[in-house]
N, C-alpha and C positions, 0 to 999 in steps of 0.2 A: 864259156858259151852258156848265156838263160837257156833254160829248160821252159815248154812252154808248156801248163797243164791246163785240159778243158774240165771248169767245174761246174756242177748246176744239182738241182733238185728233177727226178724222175719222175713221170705219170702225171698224175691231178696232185699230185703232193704241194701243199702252198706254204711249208714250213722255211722262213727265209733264213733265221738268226744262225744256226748252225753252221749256214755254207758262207755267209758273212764273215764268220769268225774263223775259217778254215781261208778263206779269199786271203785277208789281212795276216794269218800267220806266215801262211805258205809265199805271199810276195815278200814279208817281212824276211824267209827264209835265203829269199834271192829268185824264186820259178816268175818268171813273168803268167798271170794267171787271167783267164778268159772264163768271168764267170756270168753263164746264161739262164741264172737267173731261177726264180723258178718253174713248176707245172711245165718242163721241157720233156720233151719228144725224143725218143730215140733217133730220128732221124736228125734231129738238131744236134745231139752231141756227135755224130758221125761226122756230119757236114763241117759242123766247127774243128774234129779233128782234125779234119784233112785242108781245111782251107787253112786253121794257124800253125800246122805241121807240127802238131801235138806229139811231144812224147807221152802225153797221157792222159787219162781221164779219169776223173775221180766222182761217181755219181754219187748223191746224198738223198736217203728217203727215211723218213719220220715218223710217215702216217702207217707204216705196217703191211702195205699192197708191195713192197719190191717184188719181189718172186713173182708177181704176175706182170710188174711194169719192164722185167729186164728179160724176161723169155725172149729169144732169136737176138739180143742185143749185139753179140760178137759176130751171130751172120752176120749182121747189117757192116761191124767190121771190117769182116773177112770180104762182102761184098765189094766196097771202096778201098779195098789194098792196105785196110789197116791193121793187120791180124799183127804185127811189132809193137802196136802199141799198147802203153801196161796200163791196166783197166784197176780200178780200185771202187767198192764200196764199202759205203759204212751209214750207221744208223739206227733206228729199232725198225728193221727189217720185213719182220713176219707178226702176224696179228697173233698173240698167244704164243708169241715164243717162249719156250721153256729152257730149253737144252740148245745156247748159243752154239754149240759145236755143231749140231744137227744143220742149224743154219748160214754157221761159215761153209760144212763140205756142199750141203744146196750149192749156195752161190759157186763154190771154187770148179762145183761140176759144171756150172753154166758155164764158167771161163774166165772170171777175175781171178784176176792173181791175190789180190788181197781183201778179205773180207773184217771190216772194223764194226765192232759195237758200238753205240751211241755213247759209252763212258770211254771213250778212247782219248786220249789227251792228242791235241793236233801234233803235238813233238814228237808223239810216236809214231803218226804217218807220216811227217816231216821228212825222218830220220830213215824210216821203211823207204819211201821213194828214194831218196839219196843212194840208198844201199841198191835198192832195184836197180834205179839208170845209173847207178856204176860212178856217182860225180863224184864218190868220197878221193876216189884214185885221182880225179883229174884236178880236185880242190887243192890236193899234195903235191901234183908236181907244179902248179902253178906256187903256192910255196915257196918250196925249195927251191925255183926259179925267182922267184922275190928276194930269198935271203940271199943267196948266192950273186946277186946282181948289183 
């Protein structure tokens, strides 16, 4: 079964190439991917979870404002009965980030499960969401239902 992840850029951010390149690994990966693009709204990546029955979302921000574009992001979640679904960001985050640790626990206090630097290789999110939604176990028994058949 595809995995359907909602992707975009947060806030007034109008950096395209990043989520471009994370769209085509990630479909490449197998996730059928719904990406909205840039300068999206919280309210948009909610709405699209819940309409493409999103196991995820993966928000992207470049220009440095996350921390103010993703405040109350998982209410809005929790508000539309989405609180199951795994939330991922990644980026150059904070204007003047120094101490990347400082600003993965930020975020993970906000409520993302996964907090990615801008030097992250898309295979290590790739590989991270696999492991999150559990497909590495259902990629094996389809498998060993291959061989055996």
């Amino acid at each position: 079964m595809t995995k359907t992840v909602i992707l975009g850029v947060i806030g007034s951010d109008a950096h395209v190439v990043g989520i471009t390149i994370l769209e085509q690994a990630f479909e490449a990966a197998g996730f059928d991917v719904v990406n909205l693009g840039v300068q999206t709204s919280q309210t948009e990546f909610v709405d699209a979870a819940a309409e493409h029955d999103a196991a995820a979302v993966l928000v992207s921000s470049l220009y440095g404002h996350a921390k103010q574009d993703c405040r109350g992001f998982h209410g809005e979640l929790a508000d539309a009965d989405l609180e199951d679904v795994t939330t991922y960001i990644g980026g150059n985050l904070a204007v003047g980030q120094d101490d990347f640790e400082e600003t993965r626990a930020f975020f993970r206090e906000l409520g993302f499960d996964r907090v990615f630097d801008s030097e992250t290789d898309p295979e290590d999110a790739i590989e991270a969401l696999r492991a999150d939604l559990d497909m590495r176990s259902a990629e094996s028994e389809r498998e060993s239902q291959t061989v055996s058949a």
